[in-house]
C-alpha positions in Angstrom: 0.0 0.0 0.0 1.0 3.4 -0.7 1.4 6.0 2.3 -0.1 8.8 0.2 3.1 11.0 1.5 5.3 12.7 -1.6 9.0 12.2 -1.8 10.9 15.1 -1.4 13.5 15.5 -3.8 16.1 17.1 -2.3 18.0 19.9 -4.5 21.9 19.5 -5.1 24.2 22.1 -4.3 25.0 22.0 -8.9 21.4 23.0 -8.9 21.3 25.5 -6.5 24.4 27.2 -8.1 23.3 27.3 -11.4 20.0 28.4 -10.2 21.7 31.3 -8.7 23.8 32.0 -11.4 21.3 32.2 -13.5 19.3 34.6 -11.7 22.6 37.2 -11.0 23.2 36.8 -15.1 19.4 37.5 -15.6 19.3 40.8 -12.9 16.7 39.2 -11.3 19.7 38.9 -8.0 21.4 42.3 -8.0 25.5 41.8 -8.8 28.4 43.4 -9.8 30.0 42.9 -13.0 32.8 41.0 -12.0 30.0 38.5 -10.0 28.3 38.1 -13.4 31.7 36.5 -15.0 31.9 34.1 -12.7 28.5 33.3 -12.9 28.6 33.0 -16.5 32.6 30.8 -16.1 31.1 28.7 -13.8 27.9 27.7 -16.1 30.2 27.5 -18.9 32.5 25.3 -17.0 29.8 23.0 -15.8 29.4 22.3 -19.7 33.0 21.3 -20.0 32.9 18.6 -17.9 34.3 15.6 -19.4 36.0 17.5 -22.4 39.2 16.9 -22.8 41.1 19.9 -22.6 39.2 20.4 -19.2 40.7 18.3 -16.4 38.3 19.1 -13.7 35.3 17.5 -11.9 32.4 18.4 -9.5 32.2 16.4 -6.4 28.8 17.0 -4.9 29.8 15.4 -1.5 32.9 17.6 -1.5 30.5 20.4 -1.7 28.2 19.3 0.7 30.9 18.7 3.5 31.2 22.2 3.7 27.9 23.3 3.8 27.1 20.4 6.7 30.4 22.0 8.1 29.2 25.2 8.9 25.9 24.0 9.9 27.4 22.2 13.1 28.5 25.8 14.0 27.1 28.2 16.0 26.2 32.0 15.5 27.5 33.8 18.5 25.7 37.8 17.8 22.0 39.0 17.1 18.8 36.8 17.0 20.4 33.8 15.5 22.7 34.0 18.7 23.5 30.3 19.6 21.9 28.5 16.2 24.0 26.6 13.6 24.9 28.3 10.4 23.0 27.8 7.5 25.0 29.4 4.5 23.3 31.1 2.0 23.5 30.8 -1.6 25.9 33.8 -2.1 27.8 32.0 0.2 27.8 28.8 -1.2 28.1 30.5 -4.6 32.1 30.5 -3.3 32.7 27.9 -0.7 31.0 24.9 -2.6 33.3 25.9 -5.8 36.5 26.3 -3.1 35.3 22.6 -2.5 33.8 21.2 -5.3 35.8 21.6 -8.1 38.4 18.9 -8.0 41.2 18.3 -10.7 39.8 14.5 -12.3 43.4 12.9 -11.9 44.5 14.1 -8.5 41.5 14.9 -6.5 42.9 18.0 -5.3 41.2 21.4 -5.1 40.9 23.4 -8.4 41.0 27.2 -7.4 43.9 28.2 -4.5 42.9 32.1 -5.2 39.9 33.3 -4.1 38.9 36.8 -3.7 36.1 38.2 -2.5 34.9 42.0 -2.1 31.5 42.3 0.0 30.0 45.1 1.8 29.9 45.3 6.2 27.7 43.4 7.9 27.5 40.1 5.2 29.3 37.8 7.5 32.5 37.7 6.3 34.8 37.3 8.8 32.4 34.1 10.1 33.0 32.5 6.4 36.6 32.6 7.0 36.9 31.8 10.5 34.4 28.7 8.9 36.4 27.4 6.5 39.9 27.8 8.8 38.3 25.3 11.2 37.4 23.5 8.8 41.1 23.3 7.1 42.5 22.7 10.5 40.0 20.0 10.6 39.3 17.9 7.7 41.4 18.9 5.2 44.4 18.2 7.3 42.9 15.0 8.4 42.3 13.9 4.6 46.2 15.0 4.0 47.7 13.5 7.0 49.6 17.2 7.1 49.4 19.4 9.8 47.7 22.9 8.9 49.2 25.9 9.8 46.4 28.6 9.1 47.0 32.2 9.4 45.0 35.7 9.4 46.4 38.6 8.6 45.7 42.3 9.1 47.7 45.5 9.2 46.1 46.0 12.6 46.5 43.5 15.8 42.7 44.1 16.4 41.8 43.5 12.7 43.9 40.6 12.5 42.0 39.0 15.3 38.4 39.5 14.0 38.6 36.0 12.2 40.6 33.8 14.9 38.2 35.4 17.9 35.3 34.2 14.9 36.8 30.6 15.2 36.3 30.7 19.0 32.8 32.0 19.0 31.5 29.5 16.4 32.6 27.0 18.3 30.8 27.8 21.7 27.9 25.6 21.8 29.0 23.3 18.7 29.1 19.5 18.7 32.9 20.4 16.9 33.6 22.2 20.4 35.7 19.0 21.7 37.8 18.8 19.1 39.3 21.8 19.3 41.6 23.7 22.2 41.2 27.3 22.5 43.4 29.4 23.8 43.0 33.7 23.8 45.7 33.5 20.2 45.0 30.4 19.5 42.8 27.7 18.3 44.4 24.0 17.2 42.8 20.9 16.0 43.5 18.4 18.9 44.3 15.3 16.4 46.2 16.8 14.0 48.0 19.9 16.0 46.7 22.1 13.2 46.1 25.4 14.2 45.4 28.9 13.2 46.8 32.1 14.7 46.9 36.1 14.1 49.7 37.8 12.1 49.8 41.3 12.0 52.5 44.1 10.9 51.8 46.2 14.0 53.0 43.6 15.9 56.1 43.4 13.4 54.6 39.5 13.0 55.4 39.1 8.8 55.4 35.3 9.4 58.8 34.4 9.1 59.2 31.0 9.7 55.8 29.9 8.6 54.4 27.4 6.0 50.8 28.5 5.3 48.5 25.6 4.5 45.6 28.5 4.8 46.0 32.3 4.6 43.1 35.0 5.5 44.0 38.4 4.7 41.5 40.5 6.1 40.4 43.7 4.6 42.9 43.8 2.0 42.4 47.5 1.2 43.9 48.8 3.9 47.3 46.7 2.8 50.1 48.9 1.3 52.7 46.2 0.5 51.3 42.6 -1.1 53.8 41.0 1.6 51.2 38.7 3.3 49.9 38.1 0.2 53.2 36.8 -1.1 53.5 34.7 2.2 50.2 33.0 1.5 51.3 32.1 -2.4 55.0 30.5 -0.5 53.1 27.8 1.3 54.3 24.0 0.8 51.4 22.2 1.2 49.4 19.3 -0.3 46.2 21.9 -0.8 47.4 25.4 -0.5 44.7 28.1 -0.1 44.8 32.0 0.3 41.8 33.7 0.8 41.6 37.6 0.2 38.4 39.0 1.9 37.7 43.3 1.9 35.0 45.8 1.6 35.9 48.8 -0.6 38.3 51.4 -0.5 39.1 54.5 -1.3 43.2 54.6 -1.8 43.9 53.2 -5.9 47.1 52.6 -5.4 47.0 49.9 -3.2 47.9 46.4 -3.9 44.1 45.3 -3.5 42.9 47.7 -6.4 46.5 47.5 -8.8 46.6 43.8 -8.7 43.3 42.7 -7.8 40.4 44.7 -8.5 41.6 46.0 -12.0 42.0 42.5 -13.9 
């Protein structure tokens, strides 16, 4: 006999994406310009698959894990104080292609750049401090490496938005255990990866360090590309460097010369 109840099909994280793309291309999701080419690269790319001057592949699950990631963390600030994280699809629009895209004959991630410019008060100092733990976590796991992960600011305050991040989003998480927290530091317990605060005002330019992950926080306000250089020297299995920033106002800074004017 038949309950009578409809399956729910649940939507993949391809679907959602090109869903979204579609709608920033269209207008109907207000985006920049730049947004739109990666929404339009990333549909195009989706039809590559399988050709054979294009050697990468989608993973669903490796999209999903980091989606399911964030969701066992907490918000720490507002109404949503003490809830797990559900990203949104801007959100997702990045992480699941940090994730996702694999290279077909080593598995490893495809994109090791990613830049993103967003205005205050979108959460973006939570996304990185997210996808820190989760380096520190299970990417170093996967690799059998340990993770040395890294935020950087021209400010000691600034550069310890995203590691004090880390420690809130971990108050009240099932993760919690699996982590020790210190006031400059947080470290995976079974790997010994970690992540920590760099910052020129404390004349911290990490000397000394092999980056596995690299935040560098509000990248306007950077006169030199010298952290960004240290994130791009890491020898690791999966290196990433993450620039994050609102706007600015000073075009002659590293984050407009190189960045925003390819």
């Amino acid at each position: 006999m038949r309950s009578g109840k409809k399956e729910v099909t649940r939507t993949t994280i391809k679907e959602e994406l090109i869903r979204y793309a579609r709608g920033c291309i269209s207008g109907r999701t207000p985006s920049g310009k730049k947004h739109r080419w990666a929404c339009r690269r990333l549909l195009r790319d989706f039809e590559r698959i399988g050709e054979a001057d294009f050697p990468y592949i989608w993973d669903e699950g490796e999209a999903q894990k980091i989606v399911d990631w964030f969701a066992l963390l907490r918000h720490s600030k507002g109404v949503l104080a003490g809830q797990p994280i559900i990203l949104t699809s801007w959100q997702k629009f990045i992480l699941c292609q940090l994730y996702g895209w694999r290279h077909k004959d080593t598995g490893r991630r495809r994109f090791t750049i990613g830049f993103i410019e967003v205005g205050r008060k979108n959460a973006k100092s939570q996304m990185l401090g997210g996808v820190a733990l989760y380096e520190c976590g299970v990417t170093s796991t996967k690799n059998g490496e340990i993770c040395e992960c890294y935020t950087a600011g021209t400010k000691r305050d600034q550069s310890m938005i995203i590691l004090q991040e880390c420690i809130n989003m971990l108050k009240g998480s099932p993760l919690q255990s699996r982590f020790k927290v210190s006031r400059t530091r947080v470290e995976h317990r079974k790997t010994r990866s970690f992540i920590r605060a760099l910052s020129k005002e404390d004349g911290q330019r990490g000397d000394g360090t092999n980056p596995a992950l690299l935040c560098l926080d509000e990248y306007h306000q950077h006169q030199t590309t010298e952290f960004y250089d240290l994130g791009l020297g890491g020898n690791t299995k999966e290196p990433l460097l993450l620039i994050i920033t609102t706007a600015g106002m000073d075009l002659n800074v590293p984050c407009y010369t190189q960045e925003y004017q390819l």
